[in-house]
N, C-alpha and C positions, 0 to 999 in steps of 0.2 A: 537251904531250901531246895528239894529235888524238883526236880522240872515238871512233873507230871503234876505236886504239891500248885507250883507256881501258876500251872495251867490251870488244876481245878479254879485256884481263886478266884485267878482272872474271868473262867467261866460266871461263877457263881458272883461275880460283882455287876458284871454285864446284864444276868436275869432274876435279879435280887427284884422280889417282889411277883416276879412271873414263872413259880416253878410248878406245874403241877400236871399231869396226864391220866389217862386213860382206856379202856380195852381198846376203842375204837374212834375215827373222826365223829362221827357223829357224838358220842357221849361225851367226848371232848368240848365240842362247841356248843351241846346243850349242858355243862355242867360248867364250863369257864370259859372257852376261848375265847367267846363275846364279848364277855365284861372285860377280859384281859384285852383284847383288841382295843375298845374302848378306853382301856388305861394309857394303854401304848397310844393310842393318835394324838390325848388331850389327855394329860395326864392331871390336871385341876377338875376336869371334868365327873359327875357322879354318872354312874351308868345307870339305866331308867331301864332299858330294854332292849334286845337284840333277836333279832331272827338269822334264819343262816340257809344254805339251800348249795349241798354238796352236787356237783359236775365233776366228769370222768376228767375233765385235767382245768378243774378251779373250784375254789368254794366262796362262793359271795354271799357277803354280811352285810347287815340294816343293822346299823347302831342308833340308840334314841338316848342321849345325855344329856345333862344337866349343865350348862356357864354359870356357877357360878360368880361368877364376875358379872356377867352379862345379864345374868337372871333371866335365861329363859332356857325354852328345849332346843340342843342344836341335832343335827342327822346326818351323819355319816356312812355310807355305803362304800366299802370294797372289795377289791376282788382278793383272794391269796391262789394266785396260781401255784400249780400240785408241780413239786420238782422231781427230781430223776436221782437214782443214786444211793438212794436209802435218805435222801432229806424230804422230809415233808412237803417246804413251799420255798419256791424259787424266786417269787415276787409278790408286792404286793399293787396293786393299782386304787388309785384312791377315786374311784366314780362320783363323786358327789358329798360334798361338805359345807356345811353352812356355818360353823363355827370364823367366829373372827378370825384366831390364828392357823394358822396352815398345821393339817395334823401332821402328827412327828415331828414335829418341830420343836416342842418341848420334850419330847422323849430323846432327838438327837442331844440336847445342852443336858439332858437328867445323864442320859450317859458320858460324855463329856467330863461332866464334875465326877462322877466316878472314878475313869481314869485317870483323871489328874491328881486323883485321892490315893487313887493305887500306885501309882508313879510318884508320889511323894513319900509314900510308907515305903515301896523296897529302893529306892533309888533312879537313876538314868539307866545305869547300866546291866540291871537285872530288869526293871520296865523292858530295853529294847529287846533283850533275851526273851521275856515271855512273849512281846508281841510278837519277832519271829516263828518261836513255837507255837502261838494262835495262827498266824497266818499260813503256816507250814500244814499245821495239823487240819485247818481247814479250807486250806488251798485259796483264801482269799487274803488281800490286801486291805487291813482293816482302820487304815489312815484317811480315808476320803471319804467314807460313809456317813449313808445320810441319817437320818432318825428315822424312815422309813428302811435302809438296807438295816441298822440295829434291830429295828422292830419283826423284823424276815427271821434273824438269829434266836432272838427272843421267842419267837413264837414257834418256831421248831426246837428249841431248850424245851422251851412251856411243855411242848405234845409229847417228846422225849421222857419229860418228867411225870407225866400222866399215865403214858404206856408203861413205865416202870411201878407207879406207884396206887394208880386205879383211882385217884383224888384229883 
């Protein structure tokens, strides 16, 4: 398995479910980033509706979702500050949540069972190889990250994937 192979996978297991972009941010976020953010914070969650309202360095989102569990509307508002670099967003800030559990929080464990899915299919020893080259190729440390820093990665894949593909 060549390494670039290992790398795509590892990419594409990380934003499985979040790939898709377009000309620009705006048509972005009015054609998925919303719902996709919504997926990412509270991922049992149905998305209901989302508004957005682009800044020269942030873009803050109103999410209106669905508990099911809880049976009611919960609302989520954050920020994705705009990064430097050729990456889209550098952070994201979670302003306001009404949901019982903390967003990201399940989208940290959804990724989690990923990699531990992927680290059982190629091994210890090829897993720490690709994380090197994840971490190498994207100059970060991807051992202590939260469901909120995956959800940064994910959602600049997502924009990535849109800008290439216009969906």
């Amino acid at each position: 398995m060549t390494k670039m192979f290992r790398l795509f996978l590892f990419m594409a297991c990380i934003a499985i479910g979040h790939g898709a972009f377009g000309q620009s941010l705006d048509k972005f976020f009015a054609t998925r980033g919303v719902a996709s953010l919504c997926e990412m914070a509270h991922v049992t969650n149905y998305f209901l509706e989302g508004t957005y309202t682009i800044n020269s360095s942030y873009v803050d989102v109103s999410i209106t979702g669905w508990d099911k569990n809880a049976d009611k509307k919960v609302y989520t508002d954050l920020r994705l500050v705009k990064g430097t670099g050729g990456q889209p967003f550098s952070d994201i800030i979670i302003k306001r949540d009404t949901d019982d559990f903390p967003a990201f929080a399940a989208f940290q464990f959804y990724v989690e069972l990923l990699l531990t899915t992927y680290k059982a299919i190629l091994g210890q020893e090829e897993y720490q190889k690709t994380l090197r080259e994840f971490e190498k190729t994207f100059n970060a440390g991807s051992t202590n990250w939260t469901g909120k820093d995956w959800a940064v990665f994910a959602i600049n894949l997502d924009y990535y994937s849109y800008m290439l593909t216009g969906k």
